[in-house]
C-alpha positions, 0 to 999 in steps of 0.5 A, a space after each residue: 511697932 506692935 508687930 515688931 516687939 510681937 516678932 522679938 519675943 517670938 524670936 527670943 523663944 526660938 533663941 532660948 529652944 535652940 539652946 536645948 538639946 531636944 527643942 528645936 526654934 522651928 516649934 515655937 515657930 510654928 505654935 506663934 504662928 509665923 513658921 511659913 512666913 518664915 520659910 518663905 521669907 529666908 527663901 526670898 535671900 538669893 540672886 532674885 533680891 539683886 533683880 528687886 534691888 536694881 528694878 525698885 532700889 533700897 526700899 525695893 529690896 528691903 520689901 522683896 526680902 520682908 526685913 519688917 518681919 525677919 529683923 525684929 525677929 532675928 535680932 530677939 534670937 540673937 539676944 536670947 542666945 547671948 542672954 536667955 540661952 544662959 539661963 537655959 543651958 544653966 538649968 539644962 545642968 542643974 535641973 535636967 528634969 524640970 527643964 525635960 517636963 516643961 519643953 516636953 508638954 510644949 512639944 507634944 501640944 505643938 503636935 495637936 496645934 499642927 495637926 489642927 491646921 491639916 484638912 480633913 484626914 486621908 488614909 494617905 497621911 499615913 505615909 508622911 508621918 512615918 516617914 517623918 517618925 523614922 527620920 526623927 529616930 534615925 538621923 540622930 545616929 547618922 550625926 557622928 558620922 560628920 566627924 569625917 569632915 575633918 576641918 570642914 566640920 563646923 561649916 558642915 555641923 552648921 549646915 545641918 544644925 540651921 536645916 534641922 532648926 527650921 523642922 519643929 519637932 528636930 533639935 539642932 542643938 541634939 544633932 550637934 550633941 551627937 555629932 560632939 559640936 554642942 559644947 564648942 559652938 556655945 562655948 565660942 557663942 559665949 566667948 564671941 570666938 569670932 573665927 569659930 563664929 564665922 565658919 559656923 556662920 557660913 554653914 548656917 547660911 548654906 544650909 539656910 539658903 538650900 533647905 528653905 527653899 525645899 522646905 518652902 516648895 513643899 509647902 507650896 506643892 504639898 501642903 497637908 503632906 507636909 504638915 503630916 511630916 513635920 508632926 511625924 518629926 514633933 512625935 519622933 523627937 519627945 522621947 529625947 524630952 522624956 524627963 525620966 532617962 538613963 544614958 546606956 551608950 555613949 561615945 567620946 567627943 574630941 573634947 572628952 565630953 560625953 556624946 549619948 547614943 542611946 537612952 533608955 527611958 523609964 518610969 518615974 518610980 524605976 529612976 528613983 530606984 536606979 539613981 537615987 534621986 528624987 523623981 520630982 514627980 509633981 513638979 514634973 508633971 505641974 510643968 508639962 501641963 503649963 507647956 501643954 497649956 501654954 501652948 494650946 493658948 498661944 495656938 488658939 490665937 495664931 494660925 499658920 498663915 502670916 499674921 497681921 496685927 
């Protein structure tokens, strides 16, 4: 009972990252410890879960896909984007800023956290992390080319948003930004717009059932490459948190919402100067420390290994 009340809390604040643009679950799956079990687990869905089933019965299949740990955990990421994802995306209108700091201190301390579990250093390294760098940067501006997917762009969109949540450090929800999904899939979130639901739904599963299997291969055959590249990811994605901004490209989504391309980062006294607004640079700066803080504690707790408490 512990460990399934554990489980929905993590699964919560995966729910609430997943809400914004910028965060991405996997991060706080992997500062909470679980993020391979997790990789491990969603692999375990497939035609070997009917072999379990028919060699073992129910409780066969029940421990062949470790329900005890996914069901408690998808059930917290289910309430928290019918409740806490709410709160997040009203502050991500209303207090941008504030909301930049705080998940910008937890991502760049998620860095430090994943760097800890990698052995020892080799030059090799090198290479995984650039590419995991240049991957952050670029696939971003490959996402409006999905808009030729026509009909199929929710299955799609879904796919690549559920494959990108499963990567700390790559935010789903931007990737549906750029690729102008963001607002119609919260929206028909919010609305239980059931068709929108299912055909989202459906890509989520494709790309779940085809990408943790990749993910969970290379943590089994490349494990410290693997981790070098995800931090790669972490490191590429927190100029997308940076608290002082200004959008310099943008297109039009279908919606007529604005889909950015391009930002361009500044310093807090030049964005008081350009814009207007007050830098808030004391808040900002109290709140990425309790990311950076927070994370570090929880990190100091948690291994990467499946927990057993």
């Amino acid at each position: 009972m512990k460990r399934a009340l554990a489980l929905f809390l993590r699964g919560a604040g995966m729910g609430a990252a997943d809400a914004v643009p910028g965060v991405s679950g996997g991060t706080i799956a992997f500062v909470t410890g679980i993020y391979e079990e997790l990789i491990h687990t969603i692999r375990r869905f497939g035609p070997e879960a009917f072999g379990a089933w028919r060699r073992h019965g129910l409780a066969g299949l029940i421990e062949h896909l470790n329900l005890a740990f996914l069901l408690p955990l998808v059930a917290g990421i289910l309430a928290s984007l019918v409740s806490v994802a709410h709160l997040v995306t009203y502050l991500l209108e209303t207090q941008p800023i504030l909301l930049n700091a705080f998940f910008f201190g937890l991502v760049a301390a998620s860095a430090l956290v994943v760097r800890r579990e990698v052995p020892g250093w080799r030059w090799w390294y090198l290479v995984p992390l650039v590419v995991g760098l240049l991957l952050a940067k670029v696939l971003p501006g490959l996402m409006p080319m999905m808009a030729g997917f026509g009909d199929l762009i929710l299955i799609a969109g879904g796919a690549i948003a559920i494959s990108a949540m499963l990567l700390p450090g790559v935010s789903g929800s931007f990737l549906l930004l750029t690729m102008g999904l963001y607002g119609t899939v919260m929206e028909g979130i919010k609305s239980v717009d059931v068709g929108l639901i299912l055909q989202f739904g459906l890509g989520c599963a494709i790309g779940l059932f085809f990408f943790s299997r990749l993910l969970s291969w290379l943590f089994r055959h490349c494990h410290a490459a693997t981790l070098q590249l995800l931090i790669g990811f972490i490191i590429g994605s927190l100029p997308l948190l940076w608290p002082w901004r200004e959008m310099v490209s943008y297109r039009l989504g279908p919606d007529q919402q604005m889909i950015p391309l391009d930002y361009r980062y500044l310093l807090p006294s030049d964005y008081a100067r350009l814009t207007g607004d007050s830098a808030q640079l004391l808040p900002v700066l109290v709140l990425m420390a309790a990311g950076l803080l927070l994370v570090l504690a929880v990190g100091e707790r948690h291994s990467l290994s499946p927990e057993e408490d």
